[in-house]
TIVO-2410 file (N, C-alpha, C; in nm, 3 decimals):
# residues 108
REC num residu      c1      c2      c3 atome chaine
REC   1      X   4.346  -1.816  -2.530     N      A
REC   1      X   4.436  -1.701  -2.530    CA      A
REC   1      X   4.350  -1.575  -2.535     C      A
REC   2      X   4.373  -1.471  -2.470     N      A
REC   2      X   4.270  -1.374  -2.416    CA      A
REC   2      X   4.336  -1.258  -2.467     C      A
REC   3      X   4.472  -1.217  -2.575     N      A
REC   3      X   4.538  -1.118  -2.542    CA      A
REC   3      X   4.524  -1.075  -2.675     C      A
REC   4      X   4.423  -0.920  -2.704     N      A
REC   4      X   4.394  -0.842  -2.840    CA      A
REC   4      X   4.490  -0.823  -2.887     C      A
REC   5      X   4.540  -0.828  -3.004     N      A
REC   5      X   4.604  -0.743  -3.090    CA      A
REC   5      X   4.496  -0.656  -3.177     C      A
REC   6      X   4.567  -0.522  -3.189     N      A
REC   6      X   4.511  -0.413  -3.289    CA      A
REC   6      X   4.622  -0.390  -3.390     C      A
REC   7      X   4.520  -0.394  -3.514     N      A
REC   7      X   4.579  -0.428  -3.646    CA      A
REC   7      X   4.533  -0.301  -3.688     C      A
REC   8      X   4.610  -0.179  -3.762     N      A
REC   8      X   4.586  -0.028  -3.816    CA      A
REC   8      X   4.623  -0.066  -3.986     C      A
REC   9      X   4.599  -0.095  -4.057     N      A
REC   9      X   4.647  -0.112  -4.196    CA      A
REC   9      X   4.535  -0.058  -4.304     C      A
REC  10      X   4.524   0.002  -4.366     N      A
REC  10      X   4.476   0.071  -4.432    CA      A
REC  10      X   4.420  -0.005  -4.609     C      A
REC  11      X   4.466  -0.057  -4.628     N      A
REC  11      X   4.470  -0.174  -4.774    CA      A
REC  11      X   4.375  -0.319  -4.683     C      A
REC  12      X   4.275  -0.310  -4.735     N      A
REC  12      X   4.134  -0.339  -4.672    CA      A
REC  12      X   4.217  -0.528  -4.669     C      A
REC  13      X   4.270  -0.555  -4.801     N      A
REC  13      X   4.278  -0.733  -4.797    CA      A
REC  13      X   4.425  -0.760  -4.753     C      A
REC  14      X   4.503  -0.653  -4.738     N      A
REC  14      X   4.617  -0.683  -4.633    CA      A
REC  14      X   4.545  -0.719  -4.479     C      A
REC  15      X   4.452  -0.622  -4.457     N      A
REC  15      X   4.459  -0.623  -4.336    CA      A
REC  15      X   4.365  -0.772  -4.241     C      A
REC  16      X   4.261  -0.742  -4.388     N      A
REC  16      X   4.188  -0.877  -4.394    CA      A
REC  16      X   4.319  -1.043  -4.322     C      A
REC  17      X   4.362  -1.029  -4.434     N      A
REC  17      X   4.492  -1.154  -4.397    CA      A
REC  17      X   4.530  -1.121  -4.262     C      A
REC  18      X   4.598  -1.041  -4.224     N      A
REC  18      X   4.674  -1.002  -4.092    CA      A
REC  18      X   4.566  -1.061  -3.970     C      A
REC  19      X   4.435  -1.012  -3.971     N      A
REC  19      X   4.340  -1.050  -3.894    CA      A
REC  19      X   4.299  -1.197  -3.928     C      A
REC  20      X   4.306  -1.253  -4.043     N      A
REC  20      X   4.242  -1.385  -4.016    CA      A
REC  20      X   4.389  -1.466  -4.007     C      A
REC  21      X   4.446  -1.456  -4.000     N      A
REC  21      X   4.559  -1.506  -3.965    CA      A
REC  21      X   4.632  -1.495  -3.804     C      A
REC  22      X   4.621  -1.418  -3.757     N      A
REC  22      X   4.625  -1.371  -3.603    CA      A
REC  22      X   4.474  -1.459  -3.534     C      A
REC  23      X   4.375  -1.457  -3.613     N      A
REC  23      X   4.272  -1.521  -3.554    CA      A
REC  23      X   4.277  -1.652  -3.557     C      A
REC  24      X   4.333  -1.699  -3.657     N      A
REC  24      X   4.366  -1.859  -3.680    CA      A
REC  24      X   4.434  -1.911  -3.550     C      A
REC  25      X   4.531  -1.815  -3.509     N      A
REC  25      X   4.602  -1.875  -3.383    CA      A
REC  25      X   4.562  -1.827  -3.265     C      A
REC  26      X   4.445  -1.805  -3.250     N      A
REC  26      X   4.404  -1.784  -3.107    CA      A
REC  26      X   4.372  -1.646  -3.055     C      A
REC  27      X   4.438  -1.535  -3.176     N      A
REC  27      X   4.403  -1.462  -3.062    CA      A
REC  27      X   4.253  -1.355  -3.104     C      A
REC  28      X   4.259  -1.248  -3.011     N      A
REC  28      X   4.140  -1.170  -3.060    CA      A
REC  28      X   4.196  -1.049  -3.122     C      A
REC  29      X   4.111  -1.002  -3.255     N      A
REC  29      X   4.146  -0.899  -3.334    CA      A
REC  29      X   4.098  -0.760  -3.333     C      A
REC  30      X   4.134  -0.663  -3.325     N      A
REC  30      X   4.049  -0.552  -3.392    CA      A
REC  30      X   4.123  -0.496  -3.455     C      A
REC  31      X   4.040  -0.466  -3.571     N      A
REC  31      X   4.107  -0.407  -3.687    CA      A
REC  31      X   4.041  -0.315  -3.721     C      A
REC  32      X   4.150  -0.162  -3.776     N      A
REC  32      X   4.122  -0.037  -3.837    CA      A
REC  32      X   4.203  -0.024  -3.951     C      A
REC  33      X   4.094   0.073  -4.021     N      A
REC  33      X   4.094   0.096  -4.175    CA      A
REC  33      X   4.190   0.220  -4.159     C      A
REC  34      X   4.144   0.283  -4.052     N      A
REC  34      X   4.222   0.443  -4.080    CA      A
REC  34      X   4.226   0.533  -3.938     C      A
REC  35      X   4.340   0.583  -3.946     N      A
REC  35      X   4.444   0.627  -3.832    CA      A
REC  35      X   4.354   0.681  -3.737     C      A
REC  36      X   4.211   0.792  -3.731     N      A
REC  36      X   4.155   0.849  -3.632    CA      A
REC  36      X   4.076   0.762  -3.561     C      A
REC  37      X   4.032   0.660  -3.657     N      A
REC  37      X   3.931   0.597  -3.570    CA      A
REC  37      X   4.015   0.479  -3.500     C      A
REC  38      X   4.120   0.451  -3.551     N      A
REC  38      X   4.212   0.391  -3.440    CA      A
REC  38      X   4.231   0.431  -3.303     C      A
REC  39      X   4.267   0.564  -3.301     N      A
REC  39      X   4.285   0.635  -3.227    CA      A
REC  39      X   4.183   0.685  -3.133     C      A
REC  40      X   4.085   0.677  -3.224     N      A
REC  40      X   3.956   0.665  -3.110    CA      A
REC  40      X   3.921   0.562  -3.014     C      A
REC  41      X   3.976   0.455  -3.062     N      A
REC  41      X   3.949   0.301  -3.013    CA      A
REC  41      X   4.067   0.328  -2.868     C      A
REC  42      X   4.205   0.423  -2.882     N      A
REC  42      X   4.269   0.394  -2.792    CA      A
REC  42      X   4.210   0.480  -2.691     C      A
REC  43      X   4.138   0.612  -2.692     N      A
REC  43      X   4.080   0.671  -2.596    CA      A
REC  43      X   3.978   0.596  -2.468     C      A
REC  44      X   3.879   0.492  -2.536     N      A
REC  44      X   3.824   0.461  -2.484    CA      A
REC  44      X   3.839   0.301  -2.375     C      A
REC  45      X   3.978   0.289  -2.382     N      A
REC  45      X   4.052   0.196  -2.267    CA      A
REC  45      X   4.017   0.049  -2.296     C      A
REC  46      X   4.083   0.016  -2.421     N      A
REC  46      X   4.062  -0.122  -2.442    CA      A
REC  46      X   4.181  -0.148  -2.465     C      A
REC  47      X   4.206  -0.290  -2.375     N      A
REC  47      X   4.350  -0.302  -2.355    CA      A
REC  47      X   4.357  -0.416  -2.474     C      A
REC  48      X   4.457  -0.329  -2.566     N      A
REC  48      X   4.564  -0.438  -2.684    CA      A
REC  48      X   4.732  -0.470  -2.588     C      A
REC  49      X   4.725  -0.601  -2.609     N      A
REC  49      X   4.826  -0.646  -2.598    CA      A
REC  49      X   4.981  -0.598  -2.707     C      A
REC  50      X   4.901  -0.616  -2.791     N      A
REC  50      X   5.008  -0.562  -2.921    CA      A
REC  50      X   4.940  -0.479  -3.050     C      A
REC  51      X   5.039  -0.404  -3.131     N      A
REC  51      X   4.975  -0.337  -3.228    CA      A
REC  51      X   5.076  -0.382  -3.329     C      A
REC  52      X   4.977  -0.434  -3.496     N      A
REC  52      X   5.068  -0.415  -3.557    CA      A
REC  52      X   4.992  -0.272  -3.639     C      A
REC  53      X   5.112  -0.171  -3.700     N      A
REC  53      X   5.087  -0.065  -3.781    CA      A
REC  53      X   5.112  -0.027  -3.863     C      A
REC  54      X   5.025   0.033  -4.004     N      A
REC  54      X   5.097   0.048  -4.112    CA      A
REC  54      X   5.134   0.207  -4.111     C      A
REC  55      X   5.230   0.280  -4.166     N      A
REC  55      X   5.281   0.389  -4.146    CA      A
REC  55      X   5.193   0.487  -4.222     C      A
REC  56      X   5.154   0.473  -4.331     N      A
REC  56      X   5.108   0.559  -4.447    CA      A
REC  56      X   4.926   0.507  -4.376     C      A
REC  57      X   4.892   0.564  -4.328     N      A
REC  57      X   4.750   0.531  -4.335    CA      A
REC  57      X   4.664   0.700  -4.349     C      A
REC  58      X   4.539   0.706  -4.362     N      A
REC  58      X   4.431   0.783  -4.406    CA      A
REC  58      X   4.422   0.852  -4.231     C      A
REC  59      X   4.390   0.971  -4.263     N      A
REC  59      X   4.388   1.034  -4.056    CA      A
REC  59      X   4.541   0.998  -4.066     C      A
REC  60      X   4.521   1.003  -3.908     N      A
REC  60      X   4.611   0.976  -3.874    CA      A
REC  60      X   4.727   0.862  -3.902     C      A
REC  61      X   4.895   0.920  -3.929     N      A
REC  61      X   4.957   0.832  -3.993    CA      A
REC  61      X   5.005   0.762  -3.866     C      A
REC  62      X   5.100   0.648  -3.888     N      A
REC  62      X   5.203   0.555  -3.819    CA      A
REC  62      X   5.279   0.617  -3.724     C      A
REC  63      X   5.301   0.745  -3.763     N      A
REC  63      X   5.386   0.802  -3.702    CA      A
REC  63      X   5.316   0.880  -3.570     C      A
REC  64      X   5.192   0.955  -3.617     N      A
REC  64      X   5.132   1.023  -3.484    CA      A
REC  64      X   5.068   0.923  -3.437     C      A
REC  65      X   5.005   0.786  -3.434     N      A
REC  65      X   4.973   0.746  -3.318    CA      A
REC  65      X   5.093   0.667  -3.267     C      A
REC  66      X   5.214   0.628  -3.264     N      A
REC  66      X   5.304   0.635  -3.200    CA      A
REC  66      X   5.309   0.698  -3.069     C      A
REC  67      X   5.276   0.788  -3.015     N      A
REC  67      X   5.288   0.828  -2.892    CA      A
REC  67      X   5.156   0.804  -2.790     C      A
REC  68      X   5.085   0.797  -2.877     N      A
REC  68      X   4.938   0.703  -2.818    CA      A
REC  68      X   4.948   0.594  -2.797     C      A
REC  69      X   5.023   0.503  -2.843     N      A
REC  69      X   5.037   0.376  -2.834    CA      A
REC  69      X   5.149   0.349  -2.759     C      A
REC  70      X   5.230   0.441  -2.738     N      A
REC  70      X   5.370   0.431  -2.618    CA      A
REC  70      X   5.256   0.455  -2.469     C      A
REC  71      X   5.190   0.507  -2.465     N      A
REC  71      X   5.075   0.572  -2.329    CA      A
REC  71      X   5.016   0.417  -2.325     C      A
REC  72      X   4.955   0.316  -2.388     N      A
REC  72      X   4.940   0.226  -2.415    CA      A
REC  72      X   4.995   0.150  -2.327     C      A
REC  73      X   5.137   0.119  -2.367     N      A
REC  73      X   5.263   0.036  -2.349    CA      A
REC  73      X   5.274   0.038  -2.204     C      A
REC  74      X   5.352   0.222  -2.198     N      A
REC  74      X   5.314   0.243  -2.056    CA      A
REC  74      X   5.245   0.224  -1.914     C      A
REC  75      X   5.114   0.240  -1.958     N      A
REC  75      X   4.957   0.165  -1.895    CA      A
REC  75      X   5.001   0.060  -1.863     C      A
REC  76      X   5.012  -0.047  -1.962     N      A
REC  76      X   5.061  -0.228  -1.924    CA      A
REC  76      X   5.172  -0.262  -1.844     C      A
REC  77      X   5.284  -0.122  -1.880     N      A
REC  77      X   5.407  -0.129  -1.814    CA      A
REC  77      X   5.358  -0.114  -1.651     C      A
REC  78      X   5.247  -0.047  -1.620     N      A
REC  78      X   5.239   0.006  -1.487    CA      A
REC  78      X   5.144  -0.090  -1.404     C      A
REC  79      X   5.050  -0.166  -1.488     N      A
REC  79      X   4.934  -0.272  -1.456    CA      A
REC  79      X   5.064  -0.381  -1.408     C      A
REC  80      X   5.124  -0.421  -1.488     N      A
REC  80      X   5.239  -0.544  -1.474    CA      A
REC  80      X   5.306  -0.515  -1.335     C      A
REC  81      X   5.440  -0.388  -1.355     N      A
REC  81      X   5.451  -0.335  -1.216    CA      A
REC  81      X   5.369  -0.367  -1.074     C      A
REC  82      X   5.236  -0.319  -1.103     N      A
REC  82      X   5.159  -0.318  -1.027    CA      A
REC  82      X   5.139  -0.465  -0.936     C      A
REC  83      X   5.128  -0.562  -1.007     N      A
REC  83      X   5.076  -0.694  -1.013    CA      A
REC  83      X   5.178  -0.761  -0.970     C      A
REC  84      X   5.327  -0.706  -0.970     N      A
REC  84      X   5.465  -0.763  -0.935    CA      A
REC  84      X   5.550  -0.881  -1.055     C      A
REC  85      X   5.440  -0.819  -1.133     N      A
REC  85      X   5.499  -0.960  -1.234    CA      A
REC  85      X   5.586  -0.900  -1.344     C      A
REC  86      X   5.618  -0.802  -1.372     N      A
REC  86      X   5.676  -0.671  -1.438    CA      A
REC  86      X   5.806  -0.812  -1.493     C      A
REC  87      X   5.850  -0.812  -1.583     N      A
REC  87      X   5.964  -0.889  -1.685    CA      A
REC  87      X   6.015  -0.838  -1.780     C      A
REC  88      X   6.141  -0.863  -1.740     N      A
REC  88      X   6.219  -0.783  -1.929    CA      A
REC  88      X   6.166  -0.850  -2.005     C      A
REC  89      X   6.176  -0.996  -1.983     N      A
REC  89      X   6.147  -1.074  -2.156    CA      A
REC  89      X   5.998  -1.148  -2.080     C      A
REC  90      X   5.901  -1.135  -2.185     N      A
REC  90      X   5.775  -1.224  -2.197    CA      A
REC  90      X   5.791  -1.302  -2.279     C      A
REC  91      X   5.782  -1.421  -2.314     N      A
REC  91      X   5.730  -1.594  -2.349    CA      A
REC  91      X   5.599  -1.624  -2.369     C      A
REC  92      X   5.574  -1.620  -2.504     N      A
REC  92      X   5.435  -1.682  -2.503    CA      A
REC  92      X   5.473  -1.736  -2.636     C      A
REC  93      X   5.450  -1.902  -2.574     N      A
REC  93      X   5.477  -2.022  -2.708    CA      A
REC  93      X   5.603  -2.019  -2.735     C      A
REC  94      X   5.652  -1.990  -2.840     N      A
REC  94      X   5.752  -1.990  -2.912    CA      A
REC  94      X   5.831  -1.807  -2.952     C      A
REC  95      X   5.721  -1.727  -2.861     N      A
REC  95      X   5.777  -1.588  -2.901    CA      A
REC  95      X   5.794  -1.533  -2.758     C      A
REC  96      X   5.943  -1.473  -2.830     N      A
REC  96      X   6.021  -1.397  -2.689    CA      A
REC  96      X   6.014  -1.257  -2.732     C      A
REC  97      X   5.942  -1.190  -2.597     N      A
REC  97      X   5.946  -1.070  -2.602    CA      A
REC  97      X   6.086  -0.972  -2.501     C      A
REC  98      X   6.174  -0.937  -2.571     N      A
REC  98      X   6.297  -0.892  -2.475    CA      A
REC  98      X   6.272  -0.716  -2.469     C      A
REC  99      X   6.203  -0.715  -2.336     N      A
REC  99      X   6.174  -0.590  -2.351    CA      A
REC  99      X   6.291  -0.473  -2.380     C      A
REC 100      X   6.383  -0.527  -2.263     N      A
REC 100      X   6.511  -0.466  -2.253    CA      A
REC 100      X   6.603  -0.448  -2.403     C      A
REC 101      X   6.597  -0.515  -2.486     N      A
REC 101      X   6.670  -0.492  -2.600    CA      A
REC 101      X   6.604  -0.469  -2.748     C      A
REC 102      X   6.445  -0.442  -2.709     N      A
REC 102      X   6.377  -0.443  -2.785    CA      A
REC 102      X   6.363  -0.508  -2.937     C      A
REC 103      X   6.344  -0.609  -2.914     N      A
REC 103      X   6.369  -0.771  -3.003    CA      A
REC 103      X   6.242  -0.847  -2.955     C      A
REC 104      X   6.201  -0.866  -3.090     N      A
REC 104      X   6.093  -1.002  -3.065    CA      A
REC 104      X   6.119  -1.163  -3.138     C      A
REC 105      X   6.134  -1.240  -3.115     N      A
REC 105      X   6.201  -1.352  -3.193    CA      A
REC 105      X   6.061  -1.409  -3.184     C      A
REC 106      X   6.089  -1.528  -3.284     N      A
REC 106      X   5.936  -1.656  -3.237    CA      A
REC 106      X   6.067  -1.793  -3.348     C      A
REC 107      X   6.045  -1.865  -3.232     N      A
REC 107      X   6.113  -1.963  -3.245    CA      A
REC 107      X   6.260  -1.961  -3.266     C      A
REC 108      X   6.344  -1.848  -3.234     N      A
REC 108      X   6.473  -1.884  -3.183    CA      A
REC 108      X   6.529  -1.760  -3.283     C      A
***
């Protein structure tokens, strides 16, 4: 499985867990301590599949990279497009991504 998630959480052994736990199942991690240098990571065009984020973080909060991470979304929205493979709902394993109703389930 080839698809990053970026982990923003600020509480060093939360985030610890979040990453070795996401890593347990396959995928690849990067993880930030604090909101700017997150944000630096998104300037320089490394494609995350998903973000999880904590709201209250150091720099930049939850809330301002929100629109950095919609530019993100976007990007993938337009690569997918591009590629013809563009889908409301993505499937991977047991998790449904419904773009259209914005819902993520994993296992039903």
């Amino acid at each position: 499985m080839n698809i990053k998630i970026l982990v923003i959480e600020d509480e060093e052994a939360i985030n610890d867990v979040i990453a070795m736990s996401l890593r347990a199942t396959g995928y690849e991690v990067v993880s930030f301590l604090d909101g700017d240098e997150a944000s630096a990571s998104l300037e320089t065009g490394h494609d995350y599949g998903c973000a999880v984020v904590d709201v209250m973080l150091p720099g930049k909060d939850g809330f301002a990279l929100l629109p950095e991470l919609q530019k993100l979304l976007i990007r993938i929205d337009k690569i997918l497009k591009r590629r013809g493979s563009f889908q409301e709902k993505i499937i991977i394993y047991d998790v449904v991504i419904d773009r259209e109703k914005r819902v993520v389930t994993k296992g039903g």
